[in-house]
C-alpha positions, 0 to 999 in steps of 0.5 A, a space after each residue: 135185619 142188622 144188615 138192613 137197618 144198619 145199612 140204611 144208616 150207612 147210606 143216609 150221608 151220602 143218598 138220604 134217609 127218603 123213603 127212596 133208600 129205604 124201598 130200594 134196600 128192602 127191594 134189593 135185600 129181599 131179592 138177593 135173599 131170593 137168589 140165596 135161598 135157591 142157590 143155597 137149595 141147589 147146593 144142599 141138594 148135592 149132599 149137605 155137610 157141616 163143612 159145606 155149611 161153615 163155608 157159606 156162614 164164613 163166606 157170608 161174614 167176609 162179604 158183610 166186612 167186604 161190605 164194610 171196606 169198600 162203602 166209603 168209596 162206593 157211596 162216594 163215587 155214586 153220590 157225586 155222580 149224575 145217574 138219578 136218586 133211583 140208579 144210585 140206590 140200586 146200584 148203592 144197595 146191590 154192590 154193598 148189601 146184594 152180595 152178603 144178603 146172597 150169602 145169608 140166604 143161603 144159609 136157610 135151605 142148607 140147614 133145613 136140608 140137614 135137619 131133615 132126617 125122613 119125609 114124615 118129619 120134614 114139615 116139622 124140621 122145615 117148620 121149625 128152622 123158618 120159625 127160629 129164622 124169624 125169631 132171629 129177625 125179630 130179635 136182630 130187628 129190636 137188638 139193632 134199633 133199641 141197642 145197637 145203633 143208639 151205643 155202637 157206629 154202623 161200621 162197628 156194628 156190621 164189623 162185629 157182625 162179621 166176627 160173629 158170622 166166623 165163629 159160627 162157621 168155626 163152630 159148624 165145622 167139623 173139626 175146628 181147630 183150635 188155633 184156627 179158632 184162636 187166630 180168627 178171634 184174634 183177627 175180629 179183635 185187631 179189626 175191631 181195634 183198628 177201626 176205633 183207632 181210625 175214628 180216635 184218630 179223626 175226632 182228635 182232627 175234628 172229624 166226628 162221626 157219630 149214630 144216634 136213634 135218628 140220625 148219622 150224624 157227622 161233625 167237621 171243621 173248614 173254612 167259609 167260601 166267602 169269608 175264609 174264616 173257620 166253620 164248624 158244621 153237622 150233617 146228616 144228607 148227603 153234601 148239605 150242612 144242617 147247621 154251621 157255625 162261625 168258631 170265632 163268633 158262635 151266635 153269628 149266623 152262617 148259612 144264608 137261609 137262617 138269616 131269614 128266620 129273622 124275619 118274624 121280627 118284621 112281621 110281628 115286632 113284639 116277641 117275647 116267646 118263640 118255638 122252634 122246630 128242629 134244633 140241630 146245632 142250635 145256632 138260631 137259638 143262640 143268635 136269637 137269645 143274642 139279638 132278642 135279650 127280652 125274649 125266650 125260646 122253646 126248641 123243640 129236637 127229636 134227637 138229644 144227640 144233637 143237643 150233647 153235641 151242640 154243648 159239646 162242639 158248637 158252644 150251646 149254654 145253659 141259659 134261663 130264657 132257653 127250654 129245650 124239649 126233646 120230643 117229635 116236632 108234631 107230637 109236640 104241636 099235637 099236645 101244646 097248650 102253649 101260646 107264641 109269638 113266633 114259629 120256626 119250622 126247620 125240620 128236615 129228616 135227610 137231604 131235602 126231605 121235611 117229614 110229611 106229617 109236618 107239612 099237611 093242613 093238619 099240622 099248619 092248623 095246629 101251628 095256626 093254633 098256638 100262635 098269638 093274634 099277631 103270631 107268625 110261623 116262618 118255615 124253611 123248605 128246599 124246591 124251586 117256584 117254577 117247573 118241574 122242581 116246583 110242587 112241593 113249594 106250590 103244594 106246601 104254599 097252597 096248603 098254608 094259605 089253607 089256614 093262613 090270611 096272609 102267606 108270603 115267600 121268600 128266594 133265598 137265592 133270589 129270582 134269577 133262576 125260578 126252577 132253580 132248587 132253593 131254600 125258600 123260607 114261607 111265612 105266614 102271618 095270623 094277623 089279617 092287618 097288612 104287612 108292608 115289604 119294607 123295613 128300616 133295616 138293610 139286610 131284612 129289606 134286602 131279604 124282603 125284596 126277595 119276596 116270591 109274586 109268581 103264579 101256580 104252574 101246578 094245579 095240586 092238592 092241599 097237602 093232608 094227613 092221609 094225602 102228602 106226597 112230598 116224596 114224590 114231589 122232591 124227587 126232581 129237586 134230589 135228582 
């Protein structure tokens, strides 16, 4: 159970966090467990020995630290391929998680072969080793999510894990020597030196790779396409930046999409209390504080590992106008007896994908709900307006009009490419009054004349608590 919960973390910068990863490790984990334990069977069956068993715990915690070696090149080598979200999970999953999951499985049906000493007894013996395998998961599972992976990297965590697995197998010898003993432990602990060196090493060149409960998170330095000049950036999926900062001007906003949340100033010009959704590195709030020095705002992070890191690398300060709530985005929406003027939806849980149950009507009424009588909620999402690629943004679009008078839709890209995948930033207006699409100001009437007036291809269903395949929907858009 630490290989699985651990790998999925391992995966998620390169494949995403969908619930894609997590079916094809689940799927693959479980099948290679089925190939351990009958190959683990067949090998009992030709005369079980103590020895025998410690080379199968050894073999098992050499693939596990195998695993841990040749992941970075692997999952880089698959991610920058053309093969499909499907085939990259399989194939991610069975080369660095088949192999070790083989050998783990193995292990059951050799010791219950041991411990079974006559037929009278045998349900009892095989009863009891199932037992205390599955009181080993329970205890991997709540170790690993409760302990591990909140203190711990997911490459120390699997390396350590393979430390163990050879002195278990010391232990299952027959005659383990003591200098055998003495080296391996020795060995476990250069290895694990070595490996917080490395990372000592990165972080003092900015490159920080930090595990959080939510998250893989990763911080490095480059510099802007356009500009040339220094950004710092965090992600979390697979070659996309959550949040990006210029170094020499922190409230000045770099990725393009963000600039469109500036948008609720068209709509509703009378702010004094937004809500945000989805924190990151916090670089709108901080723009927001900058250019609205009347205004407070409400940020709402799941993860607080993401707030430390945005005091610690993306210059976040403490300032009065700014309350930071670490809590779940719809939690929050669910229990809020507060009133606003502006909503920013930017809540992505890896790659493309927005937590369905921030999608729904259910929560769009809720957003509707604690808004004022001129309030407006502008919501970042990542699809395409036409083709294929285009059912999430039809559905998710349908669904706020659901409850929304007015819901408008913004090409951040603009309107060259329809089927193009791109951020579209939806605003939806509580007012009933007309908007007009201009503006005074240059760059808001630009990002207004990239407004969408298409038709629907699609004819979907509003997107509901019980009923939101976003998953499926973006699968194109990943692909």
């Amino acid at each position: 159970m630490i290989l699985e919960l651990v790998g999925a973390r391992i995966m998620a910068p390169y494949l995403g966090t969908s619930i894609i990863v997590w079916t094809g490790l689940i799927g693959i984990v479980l099948a290679s467990l089925s190939l351990g334990y009958y190959f683990g069977g067949r090998y009992a069956d030709q005369g079980p020995t103590m020895g025998r068993l410690s080379i199968i715990i050894l073999g098992s915690g050499f693939l596990i630290a195998l695993c841990v070696a040749i992941q970075n090149p692997v999952l880089t080598f698959l991610s920058q391929g053309q093969t499909g979200i499907y085939l990259n999970v399989v194939l991610a999953t069975t080369i660095l998680f088949g192999p070790p999951s083989l050998g783990l499985g193995m292990i059951t049906p050799y010791a219950i072969k041991m411990r079974i000493k006559n037929l009278e007894t045998s349900g009892t013996a095989v009863g009891r080793m199932y037992a205390l395998s599955t009181i080993g998961s329970i205890l991997g599972t709540f170790l690993s999510g409760f302990v591990l992976v909140a203190f711990f990297a997911s490459t120390s965590i699997l390396f350590f894990l393979a430390i163990i697995m050879g002195l278990l197998s010391l232990m299952a010898a027959v005659r383990p020597g003591v200098p055998a003993k003495i080296s391996l432990i020795v060995l476990g602990f250069l290895g694990i030196a070595a490996v917080s060196s490395w990372r000592s090493f990165s972080e003092q060149h900015g490159f920080y790779d930090i595990d959080s409960r939510y998250n893989r998170i990763q911080v490095y330095q480059g510099h802007d396409q356009d500009t040339g000049r220094m950004i710092r950036v965090v992600s979390t999926s697979p070659a996309r930046y959550q949040s990006a900062m210029f170094v020499d001007d922190p409230t000045e906003l770099v990725l393009e999409y963000t600039k469109y949340f500036r948008l609720i100033k068209h709509f509703n010009p009378d702010i004094e209390k937004a809500l945000m959704l989805g924190g990151g590195a916090y670089s709108y709030p901080r723009h927001f504080l900058k250019v609205l020095p009347h205004a407070g705002i409400d940020v709402v992070e799941i993860d607080p590992i993401f707030t430390r890191l945005a005091r610690e690398h993306f210059f976040l300060e403490h300032d009065h106008r700014l309350n930071i709530i670490h809590m779940d985005a719809r939690t929050y929406l669910n229990n809020c007896d507060m009133k606003y003027d502006a909503l920013i939806a930017d809540v992505f849980s890896g790659s493309y994908y927005i937590p369905f149950q921030m999608t729904t009507v259910e929560a769009v009424r809720r957003m509707h709900g604690i808004l004022n009588d001129n309030g407006v909620v502008v919501m970042n999402i990542i699809s395409s307006v036409k083709g294929l690629n285009s059912r999430f943004f039809q559905a998710q679009f349908k669904t706020f009009q659901e409850v929304f008078p007015q819901v408008f839709a913004f090409l951040v890209d603009g309107h060259a490419d329809p089927e193009k995948s791109q951020n579209i930033v939806i605003a939806a207006s509580k007012s009933e009054s007309a908007v007009a699409m201009k503006n005074n100001h240059p760059e808001l009437n630009s990002m207004l004349q990239n407004l969408w007036t298409g038709d629907f291809e699609h004819d979907l269903p509003v997107l509901t608590d019980n009923y939101a395949p976003v998953d499926r929907y973006l699968i194109p858009v990943i692909n």
